[in-house]
N, C-alpha and C positions, 0 to 999 in steps of 0.2 A: 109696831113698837114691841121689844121686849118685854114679858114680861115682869114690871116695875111697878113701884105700888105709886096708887093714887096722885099723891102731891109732889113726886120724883117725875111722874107724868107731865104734869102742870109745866115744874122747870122745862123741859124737853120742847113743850109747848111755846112758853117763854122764851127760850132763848134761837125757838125757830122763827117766831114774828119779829123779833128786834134785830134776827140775821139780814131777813128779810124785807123788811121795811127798810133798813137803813141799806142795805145791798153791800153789806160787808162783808168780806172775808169770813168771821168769825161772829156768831153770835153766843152770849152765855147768861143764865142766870142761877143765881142762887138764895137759899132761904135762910132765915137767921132763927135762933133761938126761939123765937117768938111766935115763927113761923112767917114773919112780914119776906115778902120774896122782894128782889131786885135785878133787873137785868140791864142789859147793856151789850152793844158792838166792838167792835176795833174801831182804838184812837187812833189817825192817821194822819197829825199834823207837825208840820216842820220843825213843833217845837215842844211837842210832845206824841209819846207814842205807847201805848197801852195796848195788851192782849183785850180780848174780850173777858178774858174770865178775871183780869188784873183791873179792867174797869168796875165789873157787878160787886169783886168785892169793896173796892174802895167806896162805889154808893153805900153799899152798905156798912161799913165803917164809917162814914160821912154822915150816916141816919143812925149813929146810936147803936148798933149791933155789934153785940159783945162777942157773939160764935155763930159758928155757921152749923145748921145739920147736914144739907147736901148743897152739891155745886153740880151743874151739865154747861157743857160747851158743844155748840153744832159746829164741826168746821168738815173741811176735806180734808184736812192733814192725817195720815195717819198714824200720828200720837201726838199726845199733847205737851208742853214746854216745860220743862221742870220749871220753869222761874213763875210759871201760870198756878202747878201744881202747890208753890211753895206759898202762895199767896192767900190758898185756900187753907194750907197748913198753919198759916200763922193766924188761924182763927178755931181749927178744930182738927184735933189729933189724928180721928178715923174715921171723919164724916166721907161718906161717898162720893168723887168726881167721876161724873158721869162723863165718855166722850159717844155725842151723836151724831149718826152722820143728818147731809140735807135732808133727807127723808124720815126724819125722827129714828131710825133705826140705835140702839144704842151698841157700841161699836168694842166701847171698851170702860171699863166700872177701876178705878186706882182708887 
């Protein structure tokens, strides 16, 4: 892994076990204010469809979290969706979205 500090780590971590567990596309987590983290997959149902990083923040929105400090998404894509990016925005101006690949590797820092 790049060198990232500590709890930037952890997300990277996070969001590679919930890729992986659930064997989706995308996995992503992020931390809130508070430091409470939340992760989360790709929503892939018929009547709803969420990114991975469009799901962590809504948990955390859903749990009270007023701002995010950092966000990482593990996928294969090589970049990530502005409409993913914008969802992280609308909770923190210049917190770091990490993109990682499958191998924790960190790929690209928006």
């Amino acid at each position: 892994m790049t060198d990232i500090n500590p709890e930037d780590a952890k997300l990277v971590t996070l969001a590679r076990s919930v890729r992986a567990r659930n064997g989706a596309p995308e996995g992503a987590a992020v931390r809130d204010l508070d430091g409470r983290t939340y992760n989360a997959s790709t929503v892939a149902l018929p009547s709803l469809k969420l990114t991975a990083l469009q799901a962590a923040v809504a948990a955390a929105v859903s749990s009270g979290a007023e701002g995010l400090e950092a966000a990482v998404v593990v996928t294969d894509a090589g970049t990530l969706d502005e409409i993913s990016v914008k969802a992280v925005r609308d909770l923190t101006a210049n917190g770091p979205v990490f993109r990682a690949t499958q191998d924790g590797e960190i790929a690209e820092v928006i």
